[in-house]
Each structure stands twice: as structure tokens, then as C-alpha cells.
Backbone as CSV, one residue per row, in Angstrom:
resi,resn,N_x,N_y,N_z,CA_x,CA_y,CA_z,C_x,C_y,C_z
1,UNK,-14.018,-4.232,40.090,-13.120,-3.073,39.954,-13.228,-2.177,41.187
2,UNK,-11.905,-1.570,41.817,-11.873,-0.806,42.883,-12.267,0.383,42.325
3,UNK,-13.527,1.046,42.877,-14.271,2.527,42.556,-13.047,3.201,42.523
4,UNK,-12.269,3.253,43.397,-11.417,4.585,43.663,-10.262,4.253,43.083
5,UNK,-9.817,3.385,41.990,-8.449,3.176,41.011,-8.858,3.441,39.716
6,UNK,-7.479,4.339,39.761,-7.834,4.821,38.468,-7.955,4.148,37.536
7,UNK,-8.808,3.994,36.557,-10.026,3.170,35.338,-9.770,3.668,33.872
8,UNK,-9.955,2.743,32.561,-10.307,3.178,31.926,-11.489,4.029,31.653
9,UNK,-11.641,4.831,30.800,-12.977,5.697,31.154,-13.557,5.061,29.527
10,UNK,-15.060,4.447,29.742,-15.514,3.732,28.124,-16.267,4.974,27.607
11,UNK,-16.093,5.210,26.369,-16.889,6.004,25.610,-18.393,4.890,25.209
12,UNK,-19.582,6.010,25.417,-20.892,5.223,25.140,-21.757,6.204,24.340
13,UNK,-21.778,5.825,22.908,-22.935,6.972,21.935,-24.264,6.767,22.583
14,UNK,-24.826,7.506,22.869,-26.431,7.537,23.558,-27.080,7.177,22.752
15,UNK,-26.738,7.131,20.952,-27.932,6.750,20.048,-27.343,5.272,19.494
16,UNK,-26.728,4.209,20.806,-26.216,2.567,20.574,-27.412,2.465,21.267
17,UNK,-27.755,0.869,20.643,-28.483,0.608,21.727,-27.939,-0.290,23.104
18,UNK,-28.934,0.174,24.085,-28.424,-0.161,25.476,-27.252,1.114,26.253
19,UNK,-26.950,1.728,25.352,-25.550,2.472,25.963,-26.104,3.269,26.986
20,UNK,-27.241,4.432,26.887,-27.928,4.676,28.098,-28.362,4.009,29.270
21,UNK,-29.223,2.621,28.976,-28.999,1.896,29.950,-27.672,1.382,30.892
22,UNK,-27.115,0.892,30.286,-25.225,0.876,30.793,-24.870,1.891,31.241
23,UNK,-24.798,2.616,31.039,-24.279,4.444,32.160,-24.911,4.072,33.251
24,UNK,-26.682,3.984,33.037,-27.441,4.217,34.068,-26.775,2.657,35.002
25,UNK,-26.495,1.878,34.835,-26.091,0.347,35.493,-24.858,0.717,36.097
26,UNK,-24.215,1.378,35.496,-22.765,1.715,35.874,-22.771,2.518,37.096
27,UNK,-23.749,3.593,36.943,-24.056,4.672,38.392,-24.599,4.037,39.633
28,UNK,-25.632,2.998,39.204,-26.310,2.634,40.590,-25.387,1.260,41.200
29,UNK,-23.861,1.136,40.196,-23.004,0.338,41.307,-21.744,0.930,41.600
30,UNK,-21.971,2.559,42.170,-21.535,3.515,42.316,-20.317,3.991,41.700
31,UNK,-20.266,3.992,40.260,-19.253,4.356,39.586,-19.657,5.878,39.405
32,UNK,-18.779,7.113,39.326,-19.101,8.403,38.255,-19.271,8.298,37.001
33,UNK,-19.911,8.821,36.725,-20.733,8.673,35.041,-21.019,10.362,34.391
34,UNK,-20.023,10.782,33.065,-20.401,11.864,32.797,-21.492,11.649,30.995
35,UNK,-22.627,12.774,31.770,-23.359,12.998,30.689,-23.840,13.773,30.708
36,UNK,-24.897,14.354,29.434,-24.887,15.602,28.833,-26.627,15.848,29.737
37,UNK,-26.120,17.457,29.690,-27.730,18.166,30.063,-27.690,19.232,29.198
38,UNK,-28.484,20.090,29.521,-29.081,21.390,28.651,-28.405,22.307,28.698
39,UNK,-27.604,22.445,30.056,-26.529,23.258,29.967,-25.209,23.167,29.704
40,UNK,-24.383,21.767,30.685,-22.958,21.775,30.814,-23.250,20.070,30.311
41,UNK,-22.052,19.230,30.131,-21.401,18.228,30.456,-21.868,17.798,31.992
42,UNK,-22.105,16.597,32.917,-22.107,16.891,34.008,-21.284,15.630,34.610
43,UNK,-21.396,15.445,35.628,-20.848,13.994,36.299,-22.139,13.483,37.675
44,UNK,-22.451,12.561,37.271,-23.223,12.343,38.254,-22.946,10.969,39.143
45,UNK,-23.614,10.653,40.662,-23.742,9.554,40.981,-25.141,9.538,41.618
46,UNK,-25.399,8.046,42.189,-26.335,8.019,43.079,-26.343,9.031,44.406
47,UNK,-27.480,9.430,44.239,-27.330,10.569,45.670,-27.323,10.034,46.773
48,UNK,-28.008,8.807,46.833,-28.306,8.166,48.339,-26.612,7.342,48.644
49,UNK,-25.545,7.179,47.976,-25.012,6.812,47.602,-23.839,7.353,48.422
50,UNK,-23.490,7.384,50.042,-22.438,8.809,50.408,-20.965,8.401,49.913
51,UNK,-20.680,7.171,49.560,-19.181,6.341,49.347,-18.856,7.456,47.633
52,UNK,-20.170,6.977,46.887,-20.095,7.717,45.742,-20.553,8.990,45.668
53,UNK,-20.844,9.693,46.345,-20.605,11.094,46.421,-19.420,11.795,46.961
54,UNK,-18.972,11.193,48.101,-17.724,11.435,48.302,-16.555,11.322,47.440
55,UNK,-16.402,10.188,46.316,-15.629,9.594,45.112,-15.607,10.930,44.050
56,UNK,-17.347,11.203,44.171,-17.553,12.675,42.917,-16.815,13.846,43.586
57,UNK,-16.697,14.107,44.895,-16.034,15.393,45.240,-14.528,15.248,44.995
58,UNK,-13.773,13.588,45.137,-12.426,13.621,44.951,-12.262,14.068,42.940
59,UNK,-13.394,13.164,42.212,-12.422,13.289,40.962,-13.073,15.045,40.463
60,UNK,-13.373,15.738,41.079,-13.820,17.232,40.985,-12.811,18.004,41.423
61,UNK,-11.916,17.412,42.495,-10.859,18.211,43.612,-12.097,18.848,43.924
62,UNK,-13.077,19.111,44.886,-14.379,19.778,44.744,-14.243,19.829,46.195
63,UNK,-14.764,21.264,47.206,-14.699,21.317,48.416,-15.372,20.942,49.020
64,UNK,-15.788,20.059,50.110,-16.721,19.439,50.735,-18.234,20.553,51.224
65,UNK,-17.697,22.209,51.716,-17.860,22.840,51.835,-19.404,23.009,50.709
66,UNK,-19.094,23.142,49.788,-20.351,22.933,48.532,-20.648,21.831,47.814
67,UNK,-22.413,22.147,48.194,-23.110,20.710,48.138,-23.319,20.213,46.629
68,UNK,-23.991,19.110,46.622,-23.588,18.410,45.218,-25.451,18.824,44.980
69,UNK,-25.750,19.634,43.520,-26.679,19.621,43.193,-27.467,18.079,42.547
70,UNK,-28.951,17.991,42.553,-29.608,17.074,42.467,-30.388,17.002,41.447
71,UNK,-29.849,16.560,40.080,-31.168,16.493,38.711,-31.752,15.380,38.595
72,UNK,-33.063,16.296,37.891,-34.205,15.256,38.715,-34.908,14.581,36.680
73,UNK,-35.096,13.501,36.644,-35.844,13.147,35.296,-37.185,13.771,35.142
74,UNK,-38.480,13.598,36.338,-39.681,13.849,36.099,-40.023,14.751,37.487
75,UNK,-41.134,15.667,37.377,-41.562,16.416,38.500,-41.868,15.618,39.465
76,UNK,-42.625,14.235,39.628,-42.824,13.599,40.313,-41.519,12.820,41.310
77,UNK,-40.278,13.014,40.851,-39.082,12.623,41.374,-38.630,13.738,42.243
78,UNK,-39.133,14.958,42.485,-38.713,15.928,43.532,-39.093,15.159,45.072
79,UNK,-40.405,14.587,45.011,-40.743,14.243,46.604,-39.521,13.269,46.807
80,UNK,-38.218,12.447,46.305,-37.746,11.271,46.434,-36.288,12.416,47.493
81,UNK,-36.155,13.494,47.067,-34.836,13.813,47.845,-35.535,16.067,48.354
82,UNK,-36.825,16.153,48.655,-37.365,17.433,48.927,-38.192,17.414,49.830
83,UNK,-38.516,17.601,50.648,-39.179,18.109,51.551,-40.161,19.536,51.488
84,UNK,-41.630,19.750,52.071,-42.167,21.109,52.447,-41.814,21.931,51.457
85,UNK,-42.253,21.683,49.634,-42.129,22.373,48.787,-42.769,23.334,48.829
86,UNK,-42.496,24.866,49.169,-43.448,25.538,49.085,-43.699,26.168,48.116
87,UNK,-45.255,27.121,47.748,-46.171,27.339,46.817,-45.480,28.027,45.388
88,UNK,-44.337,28.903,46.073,-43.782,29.566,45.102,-42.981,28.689,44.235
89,UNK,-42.186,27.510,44.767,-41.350,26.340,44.337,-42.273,26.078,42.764
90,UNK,-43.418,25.804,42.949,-44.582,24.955,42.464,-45.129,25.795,41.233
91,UNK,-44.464,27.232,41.737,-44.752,28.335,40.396,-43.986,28.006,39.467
92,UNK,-42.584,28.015,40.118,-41.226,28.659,39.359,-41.014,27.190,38.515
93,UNK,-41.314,25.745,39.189,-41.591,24.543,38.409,-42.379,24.567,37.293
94,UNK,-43.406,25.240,37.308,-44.504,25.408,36.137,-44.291,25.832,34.793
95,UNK,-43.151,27.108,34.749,-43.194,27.958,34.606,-41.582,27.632,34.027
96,UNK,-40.610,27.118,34.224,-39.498,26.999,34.322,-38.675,25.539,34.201
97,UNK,-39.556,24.228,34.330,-39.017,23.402,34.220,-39.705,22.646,33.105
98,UNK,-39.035,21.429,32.122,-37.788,21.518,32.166,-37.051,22.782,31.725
99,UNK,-35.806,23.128,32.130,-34.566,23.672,31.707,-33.744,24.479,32.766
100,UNK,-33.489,25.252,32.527,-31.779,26.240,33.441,-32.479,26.705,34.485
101,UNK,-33.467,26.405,35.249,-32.816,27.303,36.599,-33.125,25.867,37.773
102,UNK,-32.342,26.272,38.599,-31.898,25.339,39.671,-32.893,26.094,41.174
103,UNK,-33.445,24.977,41.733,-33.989,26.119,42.892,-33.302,25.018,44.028
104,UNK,-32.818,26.238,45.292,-32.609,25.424,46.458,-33.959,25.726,47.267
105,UNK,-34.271,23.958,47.649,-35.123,23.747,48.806,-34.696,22.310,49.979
106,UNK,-35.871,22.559,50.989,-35.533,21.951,52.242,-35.083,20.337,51.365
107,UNK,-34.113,19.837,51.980,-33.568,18.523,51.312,-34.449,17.050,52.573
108,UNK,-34.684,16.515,51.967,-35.491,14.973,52.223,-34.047,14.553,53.273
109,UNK,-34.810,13.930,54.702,-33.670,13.555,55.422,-32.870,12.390,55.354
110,UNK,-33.588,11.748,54.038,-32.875,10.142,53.657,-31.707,10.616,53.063
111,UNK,-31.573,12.007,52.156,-30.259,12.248,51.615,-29.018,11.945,53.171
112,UNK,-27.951,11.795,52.310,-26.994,11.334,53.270,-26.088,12.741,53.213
113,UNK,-26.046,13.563,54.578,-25.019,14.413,55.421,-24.245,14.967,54.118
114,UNK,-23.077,14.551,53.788,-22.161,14.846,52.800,-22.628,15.129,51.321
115,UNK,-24.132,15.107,50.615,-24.334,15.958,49.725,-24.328,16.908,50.318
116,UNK,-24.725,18.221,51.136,-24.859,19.432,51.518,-24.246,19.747,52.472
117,UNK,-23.671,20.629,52.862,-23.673,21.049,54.288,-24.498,21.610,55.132
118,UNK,-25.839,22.136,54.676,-26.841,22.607,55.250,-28.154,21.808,54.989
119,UNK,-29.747,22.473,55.589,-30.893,21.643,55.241,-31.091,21.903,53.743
120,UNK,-30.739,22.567,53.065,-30.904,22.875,51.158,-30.603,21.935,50.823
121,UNK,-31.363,21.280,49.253,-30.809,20.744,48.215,-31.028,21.504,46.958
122,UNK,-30.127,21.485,46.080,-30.265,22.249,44.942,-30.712,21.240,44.103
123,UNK,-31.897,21.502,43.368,-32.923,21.200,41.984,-33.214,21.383,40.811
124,UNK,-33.203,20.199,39.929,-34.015,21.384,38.788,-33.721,19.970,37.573
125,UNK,-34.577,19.888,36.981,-34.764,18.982,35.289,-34.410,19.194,34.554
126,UNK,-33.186,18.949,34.077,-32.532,19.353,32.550,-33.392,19.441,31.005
127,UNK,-33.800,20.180,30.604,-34.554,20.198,28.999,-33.457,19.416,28.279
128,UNK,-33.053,18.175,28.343,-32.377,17.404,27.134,-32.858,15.652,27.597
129,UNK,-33.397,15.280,26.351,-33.854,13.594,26.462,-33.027,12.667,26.818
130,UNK,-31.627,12.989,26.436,-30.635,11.650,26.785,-30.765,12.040,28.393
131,UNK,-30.649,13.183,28.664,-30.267,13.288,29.820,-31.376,12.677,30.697
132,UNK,-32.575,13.396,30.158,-33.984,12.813,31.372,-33.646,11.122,31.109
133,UNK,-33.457,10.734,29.967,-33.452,8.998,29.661,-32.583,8.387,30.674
134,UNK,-31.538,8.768,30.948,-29.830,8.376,31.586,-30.596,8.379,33.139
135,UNK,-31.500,9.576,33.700,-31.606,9.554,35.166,-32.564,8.783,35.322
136,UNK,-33.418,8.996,34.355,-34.499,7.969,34.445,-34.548,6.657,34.586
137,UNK,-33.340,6.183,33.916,-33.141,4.830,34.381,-31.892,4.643,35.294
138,UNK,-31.881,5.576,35.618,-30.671,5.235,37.127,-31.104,5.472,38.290
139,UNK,-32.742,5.680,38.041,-33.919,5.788,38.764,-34.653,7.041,39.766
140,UNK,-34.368,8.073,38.555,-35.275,8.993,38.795,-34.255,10.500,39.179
141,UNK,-33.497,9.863,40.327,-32.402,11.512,40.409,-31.207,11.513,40.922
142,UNK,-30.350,11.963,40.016,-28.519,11.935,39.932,-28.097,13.062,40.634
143,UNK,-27.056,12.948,41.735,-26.336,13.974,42.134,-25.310,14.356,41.349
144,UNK,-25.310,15.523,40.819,-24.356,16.008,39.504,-23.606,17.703,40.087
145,UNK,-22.427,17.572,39.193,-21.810,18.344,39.469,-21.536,18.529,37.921
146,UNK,-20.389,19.700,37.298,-20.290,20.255,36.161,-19.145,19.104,35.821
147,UNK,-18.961,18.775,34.588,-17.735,17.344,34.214,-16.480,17.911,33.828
148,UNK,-15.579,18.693,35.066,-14.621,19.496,34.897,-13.895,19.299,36.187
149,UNK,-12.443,19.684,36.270,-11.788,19.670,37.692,-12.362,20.938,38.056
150,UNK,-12.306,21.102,39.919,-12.593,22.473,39.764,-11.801,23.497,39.321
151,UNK,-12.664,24.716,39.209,-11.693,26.118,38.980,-11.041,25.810,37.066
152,UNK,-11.698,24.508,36.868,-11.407,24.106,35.235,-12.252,24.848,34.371
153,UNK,-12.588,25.156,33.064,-13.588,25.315,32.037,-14.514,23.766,31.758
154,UNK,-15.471,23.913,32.528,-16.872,23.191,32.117,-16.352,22.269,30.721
155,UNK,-16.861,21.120,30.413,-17.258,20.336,29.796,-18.486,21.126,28.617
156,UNK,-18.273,21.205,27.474,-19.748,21.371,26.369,-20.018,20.143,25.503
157,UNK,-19.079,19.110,25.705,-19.554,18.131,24.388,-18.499,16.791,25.095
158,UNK,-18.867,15.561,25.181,-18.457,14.936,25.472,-16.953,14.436,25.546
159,UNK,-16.172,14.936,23.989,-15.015,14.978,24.011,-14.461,15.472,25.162
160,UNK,-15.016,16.915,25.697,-14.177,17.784,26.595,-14.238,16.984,27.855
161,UNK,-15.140,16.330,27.846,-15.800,15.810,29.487,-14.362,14.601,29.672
162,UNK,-14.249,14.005,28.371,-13.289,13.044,28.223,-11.746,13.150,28.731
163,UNK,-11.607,14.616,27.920,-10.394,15.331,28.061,-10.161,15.666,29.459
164,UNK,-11.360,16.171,30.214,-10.657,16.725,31.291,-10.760,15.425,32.739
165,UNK,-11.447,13.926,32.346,-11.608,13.372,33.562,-11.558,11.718,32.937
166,UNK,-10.447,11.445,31.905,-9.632,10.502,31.256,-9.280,9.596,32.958
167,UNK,-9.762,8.489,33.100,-8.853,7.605,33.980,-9.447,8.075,35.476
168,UNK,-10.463,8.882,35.564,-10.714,9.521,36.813,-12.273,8.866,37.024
169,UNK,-13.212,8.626,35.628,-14.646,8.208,35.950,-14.448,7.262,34.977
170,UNK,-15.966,6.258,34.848,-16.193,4.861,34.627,-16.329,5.260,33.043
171,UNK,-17.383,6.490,33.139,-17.846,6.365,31.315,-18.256,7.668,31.207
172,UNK,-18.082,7.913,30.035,-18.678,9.671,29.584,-19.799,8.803,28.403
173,UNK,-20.961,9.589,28.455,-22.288,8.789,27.732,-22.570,10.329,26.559
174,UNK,-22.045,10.194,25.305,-22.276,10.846,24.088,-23.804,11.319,24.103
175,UNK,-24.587,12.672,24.227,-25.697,13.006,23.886,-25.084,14.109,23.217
176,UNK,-24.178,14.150,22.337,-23.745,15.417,21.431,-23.554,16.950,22.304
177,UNK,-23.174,17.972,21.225,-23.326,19.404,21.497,-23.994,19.805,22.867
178,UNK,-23.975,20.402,23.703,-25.463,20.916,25.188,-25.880,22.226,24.152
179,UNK,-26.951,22.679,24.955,-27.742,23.482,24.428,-27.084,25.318,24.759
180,UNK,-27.060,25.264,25.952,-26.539,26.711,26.707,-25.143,26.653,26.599
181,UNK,-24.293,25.392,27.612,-23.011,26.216,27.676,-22.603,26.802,28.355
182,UNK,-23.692,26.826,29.717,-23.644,28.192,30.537,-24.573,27.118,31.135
183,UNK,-23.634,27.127,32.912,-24.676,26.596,33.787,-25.712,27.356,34.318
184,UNK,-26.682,26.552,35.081,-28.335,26.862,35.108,-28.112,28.467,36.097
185,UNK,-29.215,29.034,36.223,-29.495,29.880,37.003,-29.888,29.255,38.600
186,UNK,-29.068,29.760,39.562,-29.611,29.184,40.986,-30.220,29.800,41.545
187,UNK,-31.381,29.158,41.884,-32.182,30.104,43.239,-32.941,29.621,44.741
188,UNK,-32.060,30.328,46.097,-32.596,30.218,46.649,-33.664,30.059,47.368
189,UNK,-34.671,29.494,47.200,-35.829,29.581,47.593,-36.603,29.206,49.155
190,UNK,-35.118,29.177,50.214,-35.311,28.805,51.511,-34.863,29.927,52.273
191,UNK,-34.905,31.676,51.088,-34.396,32.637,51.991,-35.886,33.480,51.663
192,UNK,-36.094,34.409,52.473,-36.973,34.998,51.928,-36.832,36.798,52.267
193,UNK,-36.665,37.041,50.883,-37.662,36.872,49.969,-36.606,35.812,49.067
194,UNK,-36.999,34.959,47.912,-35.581,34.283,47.575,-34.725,34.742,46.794
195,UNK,-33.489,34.316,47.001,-31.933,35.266,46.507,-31.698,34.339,45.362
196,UNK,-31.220,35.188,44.441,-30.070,34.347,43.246,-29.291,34.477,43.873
197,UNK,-28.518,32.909,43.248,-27.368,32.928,43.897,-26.171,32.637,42.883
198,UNK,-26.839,32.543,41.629,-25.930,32.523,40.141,-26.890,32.687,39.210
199,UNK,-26.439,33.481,38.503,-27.407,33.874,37.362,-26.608,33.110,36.052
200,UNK,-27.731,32.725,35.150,-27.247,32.267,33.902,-28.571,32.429,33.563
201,UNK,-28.911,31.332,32.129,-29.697,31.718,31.303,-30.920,32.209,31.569
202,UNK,-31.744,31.665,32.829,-32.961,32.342,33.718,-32.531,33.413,34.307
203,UNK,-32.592,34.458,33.689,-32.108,36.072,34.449,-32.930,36.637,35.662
204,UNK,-32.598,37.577,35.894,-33.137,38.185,37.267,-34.374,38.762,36.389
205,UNK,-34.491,39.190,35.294,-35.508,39.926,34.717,-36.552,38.915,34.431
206,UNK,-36.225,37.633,33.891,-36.846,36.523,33.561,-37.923,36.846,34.850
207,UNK,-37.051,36.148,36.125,-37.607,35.865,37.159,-38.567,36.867,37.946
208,UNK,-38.435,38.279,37.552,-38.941,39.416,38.400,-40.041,39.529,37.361
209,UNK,-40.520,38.347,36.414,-41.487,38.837,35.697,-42.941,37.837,36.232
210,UNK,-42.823,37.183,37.105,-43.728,36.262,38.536,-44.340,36.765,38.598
211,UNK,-45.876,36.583,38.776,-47.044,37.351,39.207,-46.692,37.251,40.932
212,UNK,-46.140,35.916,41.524,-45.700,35.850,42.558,-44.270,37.279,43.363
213,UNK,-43.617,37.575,42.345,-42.609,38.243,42.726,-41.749,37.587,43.390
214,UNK,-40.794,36.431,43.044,-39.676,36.040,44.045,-38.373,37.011,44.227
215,UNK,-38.205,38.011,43.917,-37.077,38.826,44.038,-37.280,39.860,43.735
């Protein structure tokens, strides 16, 4: 099948068996694949992947301009696309992952040019099992974006993910309801002192409560 013609899109319940595996098979032969995290609906591909990252910015209408964030299954999967984590990173991980906040740091130079436009990659482990299961076996970390056109209303439950990207990706993978609803909190962590750069469920108050003080 030609990646870039438009496709049926297969519905896959996460609680079939194999259907997680199959998403994850489907991504690493660079198809888009939407599935569920803690916050939104998402769409992910292989990051190392630039043919299929480029594919994720077309069925997004998504500006090249902003980079494709990077969810990760296990802490040990940050060294695969991060670089020179520094100490505070290692707090706000402790302390914060899994779930909603996203930190940008120096990005690993194997990533390929066209996730980012700068040295940042944006991070962070979703608190939901299908989801850690899905990256985990698509081997460790998905470049994801929200499972919506842009400037659209977000994806919350697979139906919607369906509704809004019918004929555009390979498969939407059923892990029910998300938890928030509300994408992660972002934080800079390559400015200093480090900046939010979207607030959601990890608030500025959350965060200003650090023995470290990042903001």
C-alpha cells in the first residue's frame, strides 16, 4: 500500500488480542497510527522515520515550523532520542512522570532534521497502559502529535480520532475514554530559568512547588 493514498482507516479494540501489537507493526512500516494517552487521542509515527514524519505533518495540515513531540514508554527510553539531561530534568521526571507534563530538552542527533526545527525535543510518558503497551512495542518512542486537523478540537475517545482522520491514517487503536482531555503541560527546560510554554493539567503552581524552583 502507497503510505501517502488515501486508505481505509481499520478500527483495533486494544482489549483483542494482538490488536496492540498490529498498531505497533503498522507504525514501524511507517504508517500513522492513532491512539489513546492520558491526555488527548494522539497520532503517532516512528521518529527516526523522516518519510513518516513528514506524512504526520501532511495528515495534521501541521506547520513544519512546529516540532513533532516525542512519547516515551519507559524512563530508560529518554537516552534513545535526548541528549545532556540535566539535573533538574531528572527532578521534574521523578516527580511528574508518568503523566501531563511534557519537558523540552537537547534532542539526540540521530533524530532526523524535520522533527524540530531547533536543538529541543519535546518529552514526557503518558500515565495510560494501552498507551505505554502500543510504544512499547513499536519500540520504546513514538513521535505524536494531538489526532485532530490542525486548528481542529482534539480527539477524546477514539470515535472522534476516527471522525476527524477517516481515510487519512492506517488505524485508530481503541484504549477507551483519555483521562484529562486537556493536553499535557509544556516545559521548557533548555531556557533558563525554564519557561512554560503551555499550561494544562501540571500548573505553574504545581511546578513552583520544586524544592529546585524551575520557574
Amino acid at each position: 500500500m502507497n503510505r501517502d493514498a488515501f486508505m481505509i482507516t481499520k478500527q483495533l479494540n486494544a482489549k483483542t488480542t494482538n490488536a496492540i501489537q498490529e498498531a505497533a507493526d503498522l507504525l514501524k512500516q511507517g504508517y500513522v497510527i492513532a491512539f489513546p494517552t492520558d491526555t488527548l487521542y494522539g497520532i503517532g509515527v516512528d521518529p527516526f522515520d523522516p518519510v513518516a514524519i513528514e506524512r504526520l505533518y501532511q495528515v495534521k495540515g501541521r506547520s513544519i515550523d512546529k516540532g513533532i513531540p516525542i512519547l516515551l514508554a519507559d524512563t530508560a527510553d529518554l537516552e534513545k532520542v535526548a541528549i545532556n539531561i540535566p539535573a533538574l530534568v531528572q527532578t521534574l521526571i521523578e516527580q511528574y512522570w508518568p503523566g501531563p507534563l511534557t519537558l523540552v530538552v537537547p534532542k539526540h542527533p540521530k533524530l532526523p532534521d524535520v522533527i524540530s526545527p531547533n536543538h529541543g525535543i519535546a518529552v514526557r510518558i503518558p500515565d495510560h497502559a494501552v498507551s505505554r503497551a502500543f510504544i512499547r512495542a513499536a519500540g520504546g518512542v513514538v513521535a505524536t502529535s494531538s489526532a485532530n486537523r490542525s486548528g481542529e478540537i482534539p480527539a477524546r475517545n477514539a470515535a472522534e480520532a476516527l471522525q476527524a482522520l477517516n481515510g487519512r491514517i492506517a488505524a485508530v487503536l481503541d484504549g477507551g475514554q483519555v483521562q484529562h482531555g486537556q493536553a499535557s503541560t509544556v516545559l521548557d527546560c533548555m531556557s533558563d530559568p525554564p519557561k512554560v510554554l503551555r499550561e494544562g493539567p501540571v500548573t505553574v503552581k504545581n511546578l513552583s512547588r520544586l524544592k529546585t524552583k524551575p520557574i
